[in-house]
C-alpha positions in Angstrom: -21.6 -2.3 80.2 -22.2 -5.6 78.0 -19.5 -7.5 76.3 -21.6 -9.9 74.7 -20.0 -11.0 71.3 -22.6 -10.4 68.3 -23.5 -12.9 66.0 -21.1 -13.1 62.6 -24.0 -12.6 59.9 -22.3 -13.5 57.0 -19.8 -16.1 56.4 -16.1 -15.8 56.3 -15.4 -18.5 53.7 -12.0 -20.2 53.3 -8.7 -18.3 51.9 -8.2 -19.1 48.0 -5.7 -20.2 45.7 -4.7 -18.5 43.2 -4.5 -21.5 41.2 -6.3 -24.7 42.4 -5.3 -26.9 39.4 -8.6 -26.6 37.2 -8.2 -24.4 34.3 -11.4 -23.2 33.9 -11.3 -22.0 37.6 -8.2 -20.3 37.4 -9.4 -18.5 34.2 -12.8 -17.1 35.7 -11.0 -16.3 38.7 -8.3 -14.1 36.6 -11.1 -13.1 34.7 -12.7 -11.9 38.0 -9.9 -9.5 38.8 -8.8 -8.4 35.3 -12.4 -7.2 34.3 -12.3 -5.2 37.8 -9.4 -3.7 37.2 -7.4 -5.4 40.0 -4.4 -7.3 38.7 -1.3 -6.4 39.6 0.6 -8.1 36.4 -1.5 -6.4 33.8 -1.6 -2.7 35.7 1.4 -2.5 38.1 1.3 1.3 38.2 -2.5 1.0 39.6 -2.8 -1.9 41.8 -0.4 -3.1 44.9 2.5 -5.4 44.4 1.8 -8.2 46.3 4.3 -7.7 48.6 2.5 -4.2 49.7 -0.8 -5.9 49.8 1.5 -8.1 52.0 2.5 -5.0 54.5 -1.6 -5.2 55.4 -3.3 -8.5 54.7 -1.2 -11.6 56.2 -1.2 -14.1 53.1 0.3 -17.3 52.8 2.0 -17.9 49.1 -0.3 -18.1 46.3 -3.3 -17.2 48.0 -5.2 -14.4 46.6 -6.6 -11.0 48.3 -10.6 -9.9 47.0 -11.6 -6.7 48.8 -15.2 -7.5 49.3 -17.1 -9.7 51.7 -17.3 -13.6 51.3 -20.8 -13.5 50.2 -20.2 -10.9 47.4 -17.2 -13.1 46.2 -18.3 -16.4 46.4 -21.6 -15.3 44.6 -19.0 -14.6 41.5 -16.7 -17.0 42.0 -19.9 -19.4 41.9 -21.2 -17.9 39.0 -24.3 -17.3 40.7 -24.0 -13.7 40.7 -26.1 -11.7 38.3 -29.3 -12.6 40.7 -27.5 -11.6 43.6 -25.9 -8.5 42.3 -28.9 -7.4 40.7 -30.2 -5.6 43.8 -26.6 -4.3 44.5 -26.5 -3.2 41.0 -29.4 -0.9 41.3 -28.3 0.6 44.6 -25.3 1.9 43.1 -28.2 2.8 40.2 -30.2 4.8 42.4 -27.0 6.6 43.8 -25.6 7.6 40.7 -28.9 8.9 39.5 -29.5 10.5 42.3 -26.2 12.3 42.1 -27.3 13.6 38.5 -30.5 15.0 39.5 -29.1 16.7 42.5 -25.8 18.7 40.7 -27.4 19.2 36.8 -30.1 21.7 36.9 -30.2 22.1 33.1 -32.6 19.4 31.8 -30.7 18.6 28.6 -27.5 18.1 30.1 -29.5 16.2 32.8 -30.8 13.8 30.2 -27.9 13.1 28.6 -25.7 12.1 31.4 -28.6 10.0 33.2 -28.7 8.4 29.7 -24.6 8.1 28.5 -24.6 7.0 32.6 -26.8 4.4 31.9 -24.9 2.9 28.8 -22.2 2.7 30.1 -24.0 0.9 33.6 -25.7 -1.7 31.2 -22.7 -2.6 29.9 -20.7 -3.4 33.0 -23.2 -5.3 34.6 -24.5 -7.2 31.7 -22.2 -10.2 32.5 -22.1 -10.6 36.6 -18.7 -10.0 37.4 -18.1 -6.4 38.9 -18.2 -5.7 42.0 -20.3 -2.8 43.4 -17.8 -0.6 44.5 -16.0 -0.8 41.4 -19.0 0.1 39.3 -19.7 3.1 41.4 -16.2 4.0 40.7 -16.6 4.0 37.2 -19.0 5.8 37.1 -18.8 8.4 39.2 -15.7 9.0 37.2 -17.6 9.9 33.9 -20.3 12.2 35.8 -16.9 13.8 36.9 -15.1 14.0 33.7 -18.4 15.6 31.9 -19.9 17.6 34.2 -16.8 19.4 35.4 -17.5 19.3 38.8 -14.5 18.2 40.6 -16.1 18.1 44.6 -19.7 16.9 44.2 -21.3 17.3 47.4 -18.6 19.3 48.8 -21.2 21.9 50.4 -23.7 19.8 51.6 -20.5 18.3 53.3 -19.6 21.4 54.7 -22.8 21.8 55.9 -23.4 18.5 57.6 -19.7 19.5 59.6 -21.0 23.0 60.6 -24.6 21.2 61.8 -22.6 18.3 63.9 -20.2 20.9 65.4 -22.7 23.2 66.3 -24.8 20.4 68.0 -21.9 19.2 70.2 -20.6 22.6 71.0 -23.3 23.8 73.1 -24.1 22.5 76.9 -26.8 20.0 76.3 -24.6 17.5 75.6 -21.8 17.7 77.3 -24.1 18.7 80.4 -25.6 15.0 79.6 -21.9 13.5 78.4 -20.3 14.7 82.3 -23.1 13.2 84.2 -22.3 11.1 87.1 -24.8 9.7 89.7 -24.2 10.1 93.2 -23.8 6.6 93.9 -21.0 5.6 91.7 -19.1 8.3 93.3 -19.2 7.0 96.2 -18.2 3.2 95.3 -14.8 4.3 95.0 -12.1 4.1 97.7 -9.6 6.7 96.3 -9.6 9.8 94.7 -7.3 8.0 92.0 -9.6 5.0 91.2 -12.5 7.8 90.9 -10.1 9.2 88.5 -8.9 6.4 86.0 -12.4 5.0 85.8 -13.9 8.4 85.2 -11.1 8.4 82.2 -12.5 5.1 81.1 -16.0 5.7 81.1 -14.9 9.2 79.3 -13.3 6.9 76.7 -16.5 5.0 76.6 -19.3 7.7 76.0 -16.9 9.0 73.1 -16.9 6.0 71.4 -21.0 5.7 71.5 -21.0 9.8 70.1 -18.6 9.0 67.3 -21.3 6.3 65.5 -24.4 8.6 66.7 -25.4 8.9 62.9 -28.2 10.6 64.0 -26.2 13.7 64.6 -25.4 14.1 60.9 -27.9 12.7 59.1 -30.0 15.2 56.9 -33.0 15.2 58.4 -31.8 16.5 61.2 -30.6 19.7 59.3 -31.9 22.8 61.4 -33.1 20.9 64.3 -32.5 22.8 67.9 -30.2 20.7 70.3 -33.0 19.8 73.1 -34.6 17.2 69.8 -31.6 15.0 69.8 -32.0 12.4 72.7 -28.4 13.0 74.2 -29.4 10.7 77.0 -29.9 8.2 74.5 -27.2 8.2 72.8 -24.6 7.8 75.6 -26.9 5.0 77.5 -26.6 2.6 74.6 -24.7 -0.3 75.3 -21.2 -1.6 74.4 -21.6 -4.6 73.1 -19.3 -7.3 70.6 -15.9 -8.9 71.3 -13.6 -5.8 70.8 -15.0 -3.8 74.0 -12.6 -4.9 76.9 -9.8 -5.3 74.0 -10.1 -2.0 72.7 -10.4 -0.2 76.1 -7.4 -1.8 77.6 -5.2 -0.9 74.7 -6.4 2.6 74.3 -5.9 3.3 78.0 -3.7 6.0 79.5 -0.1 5.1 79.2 1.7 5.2 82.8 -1.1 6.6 84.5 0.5 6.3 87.5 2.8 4.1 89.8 0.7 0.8 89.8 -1.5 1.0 86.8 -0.9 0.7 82.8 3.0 0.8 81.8 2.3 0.4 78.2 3.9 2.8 75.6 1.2 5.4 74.1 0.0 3.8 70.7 0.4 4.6 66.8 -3.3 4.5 65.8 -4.5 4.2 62.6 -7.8 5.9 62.7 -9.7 5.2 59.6 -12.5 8.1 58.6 -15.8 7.0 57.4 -18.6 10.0 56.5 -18.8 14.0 56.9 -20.5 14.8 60.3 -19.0 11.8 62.2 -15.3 13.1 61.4 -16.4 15.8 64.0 -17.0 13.7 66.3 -14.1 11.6 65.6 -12.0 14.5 66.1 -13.6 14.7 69.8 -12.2 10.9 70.4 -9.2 11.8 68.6 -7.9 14.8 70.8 -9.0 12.7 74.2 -6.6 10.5 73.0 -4.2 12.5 71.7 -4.1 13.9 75.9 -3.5 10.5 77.2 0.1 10.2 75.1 -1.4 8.1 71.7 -0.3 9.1 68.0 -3.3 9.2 65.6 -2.9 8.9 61.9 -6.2 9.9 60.4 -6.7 8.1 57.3 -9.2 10.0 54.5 -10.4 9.3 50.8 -7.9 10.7 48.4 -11.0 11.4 45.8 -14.6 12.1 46.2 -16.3 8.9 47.1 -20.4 10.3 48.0 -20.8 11.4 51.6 -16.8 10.1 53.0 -14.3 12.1 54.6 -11.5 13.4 51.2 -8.3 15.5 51.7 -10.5 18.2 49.8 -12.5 18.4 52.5 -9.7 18.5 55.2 -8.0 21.5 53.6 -10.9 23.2 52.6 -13.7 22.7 55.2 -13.4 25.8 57.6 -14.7 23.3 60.6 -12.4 20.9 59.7 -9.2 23.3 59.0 -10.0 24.4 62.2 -10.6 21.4 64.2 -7.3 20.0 62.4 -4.9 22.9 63.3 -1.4 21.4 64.2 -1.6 18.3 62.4 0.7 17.3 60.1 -0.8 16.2 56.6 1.7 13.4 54.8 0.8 14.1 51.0 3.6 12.2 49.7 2.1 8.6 48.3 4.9 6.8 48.4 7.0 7.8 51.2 9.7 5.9 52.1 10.5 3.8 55.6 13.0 6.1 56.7 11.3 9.5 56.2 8.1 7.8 57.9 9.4 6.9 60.9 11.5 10.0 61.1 8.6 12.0 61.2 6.9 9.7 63.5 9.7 10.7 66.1 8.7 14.5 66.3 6.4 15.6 69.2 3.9 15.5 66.2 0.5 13.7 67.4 -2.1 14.1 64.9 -1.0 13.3 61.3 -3.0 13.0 57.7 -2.8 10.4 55.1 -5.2 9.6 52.3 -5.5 6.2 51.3 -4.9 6.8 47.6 -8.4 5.6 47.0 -11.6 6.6 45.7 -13.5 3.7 47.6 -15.2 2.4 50.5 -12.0 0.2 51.6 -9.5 -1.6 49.1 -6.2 -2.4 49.8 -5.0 -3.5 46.1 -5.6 0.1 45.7 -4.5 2.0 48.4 -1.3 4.0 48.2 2.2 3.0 49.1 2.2 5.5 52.5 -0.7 3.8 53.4 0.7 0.4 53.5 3.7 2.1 55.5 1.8 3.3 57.8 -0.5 0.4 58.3 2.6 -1.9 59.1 4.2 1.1 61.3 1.0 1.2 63.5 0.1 -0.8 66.6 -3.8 -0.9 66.5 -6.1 0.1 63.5 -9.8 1.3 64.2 -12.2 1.1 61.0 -15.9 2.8 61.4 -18.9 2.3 60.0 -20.8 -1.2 58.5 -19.2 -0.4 54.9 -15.4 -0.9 56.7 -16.6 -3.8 58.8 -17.3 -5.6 55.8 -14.4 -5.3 54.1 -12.5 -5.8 57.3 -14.5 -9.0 59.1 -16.9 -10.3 56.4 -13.9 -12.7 55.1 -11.3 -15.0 56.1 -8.3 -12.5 56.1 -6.4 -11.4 58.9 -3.9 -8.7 58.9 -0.7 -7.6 60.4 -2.2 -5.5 62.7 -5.3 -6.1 65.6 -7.7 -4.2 63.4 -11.5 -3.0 65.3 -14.5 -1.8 63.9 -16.8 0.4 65.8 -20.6 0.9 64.4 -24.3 1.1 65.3 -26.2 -1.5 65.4 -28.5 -2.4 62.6 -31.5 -1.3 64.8 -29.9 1.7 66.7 -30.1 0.3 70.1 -26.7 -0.5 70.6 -22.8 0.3 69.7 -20.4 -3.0 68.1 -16.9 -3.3 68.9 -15.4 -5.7 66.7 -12.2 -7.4 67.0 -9.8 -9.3 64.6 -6.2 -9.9 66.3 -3.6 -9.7 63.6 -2.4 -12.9 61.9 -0.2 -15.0 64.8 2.6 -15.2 62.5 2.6 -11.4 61.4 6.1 -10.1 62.7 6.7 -6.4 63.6 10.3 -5.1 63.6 10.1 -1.7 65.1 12.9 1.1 64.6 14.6 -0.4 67.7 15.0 -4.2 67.0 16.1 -3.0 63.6 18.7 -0.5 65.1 19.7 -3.3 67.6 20.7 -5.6 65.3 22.2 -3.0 63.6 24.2 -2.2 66.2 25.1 -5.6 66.6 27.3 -5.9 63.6 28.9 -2.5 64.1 30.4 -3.9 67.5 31.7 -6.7 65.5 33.0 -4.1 62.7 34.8 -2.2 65.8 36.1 -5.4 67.3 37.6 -6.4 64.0 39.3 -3.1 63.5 40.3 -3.0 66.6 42.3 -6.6 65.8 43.6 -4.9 62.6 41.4 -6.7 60.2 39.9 -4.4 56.9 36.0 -4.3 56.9 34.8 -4.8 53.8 31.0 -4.5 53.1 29.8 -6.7 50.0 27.0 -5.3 48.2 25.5 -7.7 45.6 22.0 -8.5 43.5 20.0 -10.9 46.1 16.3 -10.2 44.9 17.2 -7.8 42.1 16.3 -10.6 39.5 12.2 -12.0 40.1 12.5 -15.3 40.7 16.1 -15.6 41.0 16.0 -15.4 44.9 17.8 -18.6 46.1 20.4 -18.6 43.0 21.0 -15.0 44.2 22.2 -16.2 48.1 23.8 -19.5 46.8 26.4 -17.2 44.4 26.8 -14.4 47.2 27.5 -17.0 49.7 30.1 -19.0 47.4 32.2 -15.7 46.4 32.1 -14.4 49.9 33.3 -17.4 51.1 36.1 -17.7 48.4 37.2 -13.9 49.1 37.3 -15.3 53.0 39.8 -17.6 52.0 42.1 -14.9 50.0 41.9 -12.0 52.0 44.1 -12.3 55.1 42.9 -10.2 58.3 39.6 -9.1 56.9 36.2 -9.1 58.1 33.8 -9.2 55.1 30.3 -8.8 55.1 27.2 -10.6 53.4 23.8 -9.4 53.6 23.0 -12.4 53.0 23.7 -14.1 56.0 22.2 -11.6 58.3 18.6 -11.9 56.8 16.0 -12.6 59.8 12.5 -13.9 58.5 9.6 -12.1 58.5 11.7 -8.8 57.6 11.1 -7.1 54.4 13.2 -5.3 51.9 11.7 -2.4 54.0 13.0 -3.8 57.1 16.5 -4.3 55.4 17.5 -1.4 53.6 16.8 0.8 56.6 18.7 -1.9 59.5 21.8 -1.5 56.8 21.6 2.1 56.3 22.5 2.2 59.7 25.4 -0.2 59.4 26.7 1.6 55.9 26.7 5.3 58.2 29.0 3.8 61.1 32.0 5.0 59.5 33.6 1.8 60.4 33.9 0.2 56.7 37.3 0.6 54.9 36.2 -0.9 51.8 32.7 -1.3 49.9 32.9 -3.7 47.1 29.6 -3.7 44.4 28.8 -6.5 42.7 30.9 -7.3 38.9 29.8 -9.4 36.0 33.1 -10.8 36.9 32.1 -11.9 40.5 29.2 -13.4 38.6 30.9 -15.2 36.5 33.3 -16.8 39.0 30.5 -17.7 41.6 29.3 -19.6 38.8 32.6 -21.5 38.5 33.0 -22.0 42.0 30.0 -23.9 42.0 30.4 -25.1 38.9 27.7 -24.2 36.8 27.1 -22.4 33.4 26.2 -18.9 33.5 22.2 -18.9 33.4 20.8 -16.5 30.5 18.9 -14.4 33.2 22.3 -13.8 34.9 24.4 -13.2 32.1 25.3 -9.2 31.6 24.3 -8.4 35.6 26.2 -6.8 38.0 25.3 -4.4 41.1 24.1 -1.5 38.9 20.3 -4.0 37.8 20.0 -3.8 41.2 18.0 -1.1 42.7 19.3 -1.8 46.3 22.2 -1.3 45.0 21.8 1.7 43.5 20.2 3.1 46.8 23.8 1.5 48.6 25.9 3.4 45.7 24.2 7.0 46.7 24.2 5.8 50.6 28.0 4.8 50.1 29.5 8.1 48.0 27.5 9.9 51.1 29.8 8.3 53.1 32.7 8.8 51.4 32.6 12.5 52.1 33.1 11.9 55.7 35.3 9.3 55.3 37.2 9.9 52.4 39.7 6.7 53.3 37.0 4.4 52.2 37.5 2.8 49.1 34.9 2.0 46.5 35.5 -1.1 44.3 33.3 -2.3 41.9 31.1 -0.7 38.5 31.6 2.9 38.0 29.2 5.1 40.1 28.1 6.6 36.6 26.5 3.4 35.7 23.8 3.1 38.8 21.3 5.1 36.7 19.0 2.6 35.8 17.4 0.9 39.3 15.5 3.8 41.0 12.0 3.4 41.5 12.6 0.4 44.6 9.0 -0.7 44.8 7.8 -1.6 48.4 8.4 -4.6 50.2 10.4 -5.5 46.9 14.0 -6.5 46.7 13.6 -5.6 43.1 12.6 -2.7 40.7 9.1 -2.3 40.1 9.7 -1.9 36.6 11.1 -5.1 37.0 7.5 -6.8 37.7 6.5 -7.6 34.2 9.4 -9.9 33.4 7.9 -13.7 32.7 9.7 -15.9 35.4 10.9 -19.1 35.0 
């Protein structure tokens, strides 16, 4: 098996600022993402917050996110790019025309969507500034919209699945796929090496089908089993610098006494095309037997030839093939529910990605980000994913592969990109154990007769207003400290670890808030304000004037968590605004400490 590390074709580029201090710049580069529809400030119900972008791409402050290559983003960014788009342009041309003449048979009709198409392609092109992907988008949106026709190539789809999973079902293959010579047999000193490299090399030959595109390609439609070169197929070599990685990660957990003690794996498995999800399923269940979680990621929307939801619930190979998994259709589910569900005996779960694209992550749905950051290892497929993945400077929060054919057929690439060294995982259990943490202090101070009293208070409720936020907490805390005999207060704000997210917090205090242990929960007043201000003696800002616990949707979440409470512990007290009043902070938008509604405010 080679490991040789394959040459980086295009370059990766630097990371860039969002501003870099010439206004011109910073115009064509806001330019670049308003006119592809890709700002967050100007459509916060389509595109990620940053912070979610933030759950998947490690990004230093003002640094911005493109989901394309380097080479398709400098081109733009160098204003070089209506003679290097050109040819891209009239891919996605040929594409979209294609589509037309393949699903209209009436002539008329056919005519005038290849024309109103062509308007409307003219006109998005004419300055140099759209990407590709985000052309094809648009347009595949009107053939949609005016020809009615919700799944286009949904059959053909169905049919490529029904080809692939006929081909592998019969003995040729797998006749050809459990083949081992004599002599390897026979280089092994126990029965139990002979068995975990037979699991290895198992692991290996399923990773060279699940890229065999020659398996699901049309032409191949109708062909008997004995014309595809099996032997072929499962001789190419391994080859790039994710091999070895890949393998050890994705080995059996606690094989046996002596070998691998690592956990079994979350794996975020993302699709690529119709056929090779067949095969991906083969991969899948293998690992699904050795322990590992797989969360199969899909298109949420037709995107050409890629793996959709549609196609998961309504493909008869694929309903079939999928039986027992569990399909997560909520977008925007939240920490808590995720990793409850994570904690079942469930093995096999279904997200889409909330996209109608080749790979974009200021696009993709809220679960998806979840589930990214909740994974260990994520494994892309195909050249379209490798470019959006490794053709630019990025790194992400998890080690991310890419598994593909190479560009002559001759050999399988696995890619490697380790996640960002600063990218900080808190699983359920460091979050529980710090939890934990504080409820022994909560029992210890009971136990010397002291009153717990949890302080719940705006700390990132207000954007931009983070730092003011703490300083205020931390000077009324510390004044109630002084007037309160024989209590132990707490302040979120002193418990915050970085790295953690408002994800990471809400759930670690949830778990402190349900002990049972506090005696009184005190919310935020604009009194408190107002005297936090004094103590450090400073005017009342404008932005802080009116506030109290109830603009703050953490808050709002604490209020519900803590009237839950009180009906098992109807002794605790509730001081603060009336519960009637937390009515207006609900929609906590991820990673935010802060309503999403919220993200439109001009900051100071």
């Amino acid at each position: 098996m080679g490991s040789k590390t394959t040459t980086q074709p295009y370059p990766v580029g630097d990371l860039i600022p969002k501003y870099r201090g010439d206004p011109k710049d910073d115009a064509w580069l806001t330019n670049f993402f308003t006119e592809n529809h890709l700002d967050f400030e100007t459509q916060p119900d389509e595109v990620a917050s940053p912070e979610q972008v933030r759950f998947v791409v490690h990004l230093p402050e003002n640094v911005v996110y493109y989901p394309c290559s380097t080479e398709v983003f400098e081109a733009i960014l160098k204003r070089q790019s209506k003679t290097y788009l050109h040819e891209r342009y009239q891919k996605v041309w040929m594409v979209v025309e294609r589509l037309v003449q393949d699903l209209i048979p009436d002539k008329s009709r056919r005519t005038f969507l290849t024309e109103l198409l062509r308007i409307k392609f003219e006109h998005d092109t004419h300055d140099g500034i759209l990407l590709p992907t985000r052309l094809e988008k648009r347009l595949f949106k009107i053939f949609i919209d005016k020809s009615k026709i919700d799944t286009p190539y949904f059959p053909a789809k169905v049919k490529r699945n029904k080809m692939v999973y006929e081909l592998v079902a019969g003995p040729t293959l797998w006749n050809t796929f459990n083949w081992i010579d004599q002599q390897t047999v026979l280089s092994f000193e126990s029965l139990e090496d002979l068995k975990s490299e037979a699991a290895k090399l198992q692991l290996q030959r399923l990773l060279k089908l699940c890229v065999a595109c020659e398996l699901w390609e049309d032409g191949v439609a109708g062909a008997d089993p004995p014309k595809i070169d099996f032997h072929r197929i499962l001789h190419r070599p391994l080859s790039g610098n994710g091999v070895e990685t890949l393998l050890k990660l994705l080995q059996r957990p606690q094989e046996a006494p002596g070998t691998s003690t690592e956990p079994p794996k979350k794996i975020l498995w993302l699709c690529n095309e119709a056929g090779e999800i067949v095969l991906d399923l083969k991969i899948i269940r293998f690992l699904l037997g050795w322990g590992h979680k797989v969360i199969l990621v899909v298109k949420d929307g037709f995107y050409l030839n890629k793996v959709t939801r549609y196609d998961l619930e309504n493909d008869p190979v694929l309903v079939e093939e999928l039986d027992g998994a569990s399909f997560i259709k909520d977008p925007g589910i939240s920490k808590r529910e995720l990793l409850e569900k994570l904690k079942t005996d469930t093995q096999l779960f279904i997200i889409s990605d909330g996209t109608q694209e080749r790979l974009n992550f200021l696009l993709t749905s809220t679960t998806f980000a979840r589930m990214f950051k909740e994974a260990d290892v994520v494994i892309s497929k195909g050249e379209g994913q490798w470019r959006r993945l490794f053709a630019n400077p990025f790194q992400f929060t998890r080690d991310v592969f890419n598994v593909r054919l190479g560009k002559e057929g001759e050999e399988v690439i696995v890619s490697y990109k380790p996640k960002h060294p600063e990218a900080v995982k808190f699983s359920e259990q460091d979050l529980k154990e710090k939890a934990q943490a504080l409820i022994r202090a909560m029992a210890a101070a009971k136990s010397r007769g002291e009153k717990v009293i949890f302080y719940s208070a705006i700390i990132g409720s207000i954007p931009g207003q983070m730092e003011t936020a703490v300083l205020i907490l931390t000077a009324f805390v510390g004044e109630l400290r002084k007037t309160y005999k024989k209590s132990f207060i707490i302040n979120p704000a002193e418990h915050f670890v970085p790295g953690m997210d408002a994800d990471d917090l809400m759930y670690m205090w949830e778990v402190v808030q349900r002990s049972g242990l506090i005696d009184i929960w005190r919310f935020q007043t604009v009194e408190d304000i107002e005297t936090s201000f004094r103590l450090l003696n400073r005017e009342v800002p404008p932005e802080w004037l009116g506030k109290d616990a109830t603009y703050s949707t953490g808050c709002t979440k604490e209020m519900n968590i803590a009237l839950d409470v009180q009906l098992d512990h109807p002794e605790m007290q509730i001081i603060g605004p009336a519960k009637e009043r937390f009515l207006r902070r609900s929609d906590y938008g991820i990673g935010k400490l802060y309503d999403r509604r919220l993200s439109d405010i001009s900051l100071p």
